[in-house]
C-alpha positions in Angstrom: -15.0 -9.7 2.8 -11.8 -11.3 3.9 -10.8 -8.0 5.7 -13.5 -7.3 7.2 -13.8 -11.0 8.8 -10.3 -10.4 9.9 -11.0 -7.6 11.4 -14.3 -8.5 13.3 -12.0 -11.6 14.7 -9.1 -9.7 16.1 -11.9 -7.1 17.6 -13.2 -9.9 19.8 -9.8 -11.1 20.3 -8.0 -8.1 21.4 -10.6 -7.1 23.7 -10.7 -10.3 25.4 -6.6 -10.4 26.1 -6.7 -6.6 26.8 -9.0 -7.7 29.9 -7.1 -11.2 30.8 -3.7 -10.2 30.3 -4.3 -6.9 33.0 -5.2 -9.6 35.7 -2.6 -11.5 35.2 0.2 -9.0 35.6 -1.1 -9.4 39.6 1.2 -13.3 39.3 4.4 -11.6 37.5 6.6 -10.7 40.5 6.2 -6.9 38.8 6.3 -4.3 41.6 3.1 -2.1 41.1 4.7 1.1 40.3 6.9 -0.3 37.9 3.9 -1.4 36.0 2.1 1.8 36.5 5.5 3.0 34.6 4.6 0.9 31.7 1.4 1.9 31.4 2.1 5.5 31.2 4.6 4.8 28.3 2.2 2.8 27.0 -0.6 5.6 26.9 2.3 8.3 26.0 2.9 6.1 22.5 -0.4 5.9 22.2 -1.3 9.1 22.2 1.8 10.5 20.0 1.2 7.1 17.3 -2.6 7.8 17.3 -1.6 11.8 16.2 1.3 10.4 14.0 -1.2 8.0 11.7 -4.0 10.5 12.1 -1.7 13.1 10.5 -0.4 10.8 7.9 -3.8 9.1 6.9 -4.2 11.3 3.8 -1.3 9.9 2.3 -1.5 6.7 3.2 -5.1 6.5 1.5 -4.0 4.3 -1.2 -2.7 2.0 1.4 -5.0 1.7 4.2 -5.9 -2.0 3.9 -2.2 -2.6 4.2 -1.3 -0.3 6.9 -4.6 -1.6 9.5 -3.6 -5.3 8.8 0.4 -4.5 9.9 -0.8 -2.8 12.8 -3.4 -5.6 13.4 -0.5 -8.1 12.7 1.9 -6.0 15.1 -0.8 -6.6 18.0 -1.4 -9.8 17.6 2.4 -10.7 18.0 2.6 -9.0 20.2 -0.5 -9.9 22.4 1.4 -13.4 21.6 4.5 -12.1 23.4 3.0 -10.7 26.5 0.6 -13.7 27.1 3.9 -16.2 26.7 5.3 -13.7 29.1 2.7 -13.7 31.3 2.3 -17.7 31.1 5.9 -17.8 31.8 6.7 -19.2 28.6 9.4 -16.9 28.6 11.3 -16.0 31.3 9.9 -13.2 33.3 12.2 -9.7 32.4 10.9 -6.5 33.4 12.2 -5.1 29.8 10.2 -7.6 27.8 7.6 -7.3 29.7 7.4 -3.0 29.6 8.4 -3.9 25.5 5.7 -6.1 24.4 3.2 -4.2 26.2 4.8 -1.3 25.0 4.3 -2.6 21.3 0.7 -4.8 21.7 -1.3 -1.6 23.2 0.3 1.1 21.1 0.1 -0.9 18.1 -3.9 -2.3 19.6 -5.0 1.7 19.9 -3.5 3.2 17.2 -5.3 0.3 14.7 -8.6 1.3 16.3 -8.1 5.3 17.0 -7.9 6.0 12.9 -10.6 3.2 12.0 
């Protein structure tokens, strides 16, 4: 029951930065093709991660609860990351910025492409 409240949270949560954090890459002083650069990497791990665990779900059977709440644990850090980024918590680097979301939507898509 625990796991499935956890998981109907970070649903609703992930969503909801997915949408605010991709306006607010407009205030980053990010020029546009450099972001478009990110988010092909981005959908390029996705797509190879999202093969990757779909292959390996058989044997990770025994250990599915595990593996969906480290990649739910991996996105929320780093959702964390990018939205400190992008609330210049952090200073503004084009590498940590291509990084965590590098790390927040491959880890974000592959949780929910195998579910």
């Amino acid at each position: 029951m625990i796991f499935l409240s956890l998981f109907a949270h970070s649903v609703l949560f992930l969503f909801a930065s997915q949408g605010t954090l991709a306006l607010q890459f407009q205030s980053l002083p990010a020029d546009p093709s450099q972001v478009g650069a990110i988010g092909f990497a981005s959908l390029c791990g996705q797509t190879v991660t999202i093969l990757a665990a779909g292959l390996s779900m058989d044997r990770l059977r025994r250990y599915l609860k595990e593996v969906i709440l480290a990649l739910l644990a991996t996105t929320v850090l780093g959702m964390i990351w990018l939205a400190a980024i992008v609330l210049r918590v952090v200073p503004y680097d084009f590498w940590q910025l291509g990084a965590a979301t590098f790390l927040a939507t491959v880890a974000f898509f592959t949780t929910y492409g195998n579910c």
